[in-house]
N, C-alpha and C positions, 0 to 999 in steps of 0.2 A: 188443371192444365194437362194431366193426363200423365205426367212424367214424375218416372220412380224416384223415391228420395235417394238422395245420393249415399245414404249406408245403409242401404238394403239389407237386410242377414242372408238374406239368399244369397249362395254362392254356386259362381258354374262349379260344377261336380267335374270338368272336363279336367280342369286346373289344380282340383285337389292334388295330386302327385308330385306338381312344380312348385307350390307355394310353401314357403317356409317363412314361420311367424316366430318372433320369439316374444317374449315380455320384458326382460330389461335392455336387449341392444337400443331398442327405438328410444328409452326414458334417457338414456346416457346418453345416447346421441344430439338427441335434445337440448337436454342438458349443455353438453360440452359445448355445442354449437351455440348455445344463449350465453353463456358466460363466455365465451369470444367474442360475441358480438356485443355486448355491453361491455367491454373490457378496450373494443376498438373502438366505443364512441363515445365513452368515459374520456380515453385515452386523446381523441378528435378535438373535445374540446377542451380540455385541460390544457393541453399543448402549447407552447411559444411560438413554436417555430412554425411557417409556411410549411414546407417539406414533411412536419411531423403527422402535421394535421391533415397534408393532404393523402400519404400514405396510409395513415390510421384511417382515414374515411374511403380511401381505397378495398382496404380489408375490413369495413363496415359491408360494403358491400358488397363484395365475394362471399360474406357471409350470411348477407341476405339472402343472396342466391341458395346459396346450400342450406340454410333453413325451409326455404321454397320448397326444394326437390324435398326432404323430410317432408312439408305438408301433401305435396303429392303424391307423396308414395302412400301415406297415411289415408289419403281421401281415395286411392285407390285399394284402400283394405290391406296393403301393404304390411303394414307396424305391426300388428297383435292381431289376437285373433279376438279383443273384445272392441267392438264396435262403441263406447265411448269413449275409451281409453286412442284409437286412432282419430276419432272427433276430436279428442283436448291435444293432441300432438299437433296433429294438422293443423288447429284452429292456432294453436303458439306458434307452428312454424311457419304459417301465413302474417300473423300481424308484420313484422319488420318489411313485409312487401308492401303493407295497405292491402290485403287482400282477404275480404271476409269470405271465409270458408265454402259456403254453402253457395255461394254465388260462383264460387270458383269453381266448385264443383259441379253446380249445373250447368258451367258453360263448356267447361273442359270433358266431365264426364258422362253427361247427359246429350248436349249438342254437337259436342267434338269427335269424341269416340265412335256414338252413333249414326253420324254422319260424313263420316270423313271424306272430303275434296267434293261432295255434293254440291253442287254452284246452287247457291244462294241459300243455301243450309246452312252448312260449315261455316262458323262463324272463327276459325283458324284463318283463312283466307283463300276465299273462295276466288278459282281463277277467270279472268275475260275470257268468254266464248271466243273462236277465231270470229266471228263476224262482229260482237260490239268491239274485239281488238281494230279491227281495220275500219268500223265506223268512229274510232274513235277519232278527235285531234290528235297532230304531233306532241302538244303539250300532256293531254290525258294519256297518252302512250308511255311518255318519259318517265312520267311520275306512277306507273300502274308497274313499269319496270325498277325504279325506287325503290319502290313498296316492295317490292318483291326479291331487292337484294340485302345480302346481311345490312347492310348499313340503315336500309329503312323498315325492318321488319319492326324495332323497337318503337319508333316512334308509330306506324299502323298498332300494334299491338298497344299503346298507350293513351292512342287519338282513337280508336276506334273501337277497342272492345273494352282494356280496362276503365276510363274515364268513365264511359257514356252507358255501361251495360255492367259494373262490377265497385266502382264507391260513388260515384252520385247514379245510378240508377232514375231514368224518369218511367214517370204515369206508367206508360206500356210495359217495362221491365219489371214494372211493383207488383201488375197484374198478379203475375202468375207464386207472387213471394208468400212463405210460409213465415210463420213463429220464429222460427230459428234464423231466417233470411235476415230480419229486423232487427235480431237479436247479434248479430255475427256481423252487421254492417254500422251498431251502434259501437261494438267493442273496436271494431278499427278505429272510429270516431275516435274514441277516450282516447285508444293507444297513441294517435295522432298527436292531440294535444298533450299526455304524458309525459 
């Protein structure tokens, strides 16, 4: 397909000066962030009460989130300066999202990055030209404006990139998938069931 694996060892040399890598902040961070969040979903279900359960599942995923940003930071070469070591971070701080690494990273770092706000590239979300805005319906207008406010970003980003392009991937998406893509979209699978 033509496009770089998402942990390249190459590094801009531009960046060198601003990047600071350590070796244990990222493991503890980790760390700390998966035992809270096994602690809020232990906790989730264990629980009696309505209130407990629904606060402990609240800070399940707050926690999600913040495992996220670790995998992103990781799959941006962020974590360490050893390129497996930010692989095995990112890949653990993606699973609690369902989101297999490698795919995350070729849409976010490979499509996203390299093309930002490009209409029909930018798989972030790409905006209506003014002429298909004003060809469009009232109805298509409403919902293109939706989509585009905090309230409908989640649900476009769930209906439209994660579902169909990042855990069930079809024929076209697989095309371009390596070893590790297969590999990284089966471990979500487990974790799912887990």
């Amino acid at each position: 397909m033509g496009v770089a694996p998402a942990f390249d060892r190459r590094a801009d040399l531009t960046l060198v000066p601003f990047v600071t890598r350590h070796l244990f902040r990222p493991i503890a961070l980790l760390l700390v962030e998966l035992a809270l969040y096994a602690f809020a979903v232990i906790a989730a279900v264990i629980s009696t009460s309505l209130l407990a359960k629904l606060g402990f599942s609240f800070l399940a995923g707050v926690v999600t989130a913040t495992l996220a940003i670790i995998g992103h930071d990781s799959a941006h070469r962020g974590g360490t300066k050893y390129s497996w070591l930010n692989r095995l971070i990112g890949t653990c701080g993606f699973l609690p999202a369902l989101h297999p690494l490698s795919r995350w990273a070729h849409h976010h770092n490979q499509v996203h990055h390299r093309y930002t706000a490009q209409i029909g590239v930018d798989n972030a979300y790409s905006p209506m030209t003014v002429a298909d805005y004003r060809a469009a319906s009232p109805s298509r207008r409403m919902y293109y404006r939706f989509q585009r406010s905090v309230w409908g970003q989640p649900g476009f980003y769930l209906v439209d990139i994660w579902l169909p392009k990042i855990f069930l991937p079809g024929a076209q998406e697989r095309r371009g998938f390596h070893a590790r893509d297969y590999w990284d979209l089966a471990l979500v699978y487990v974790w799912l069931v887990v």
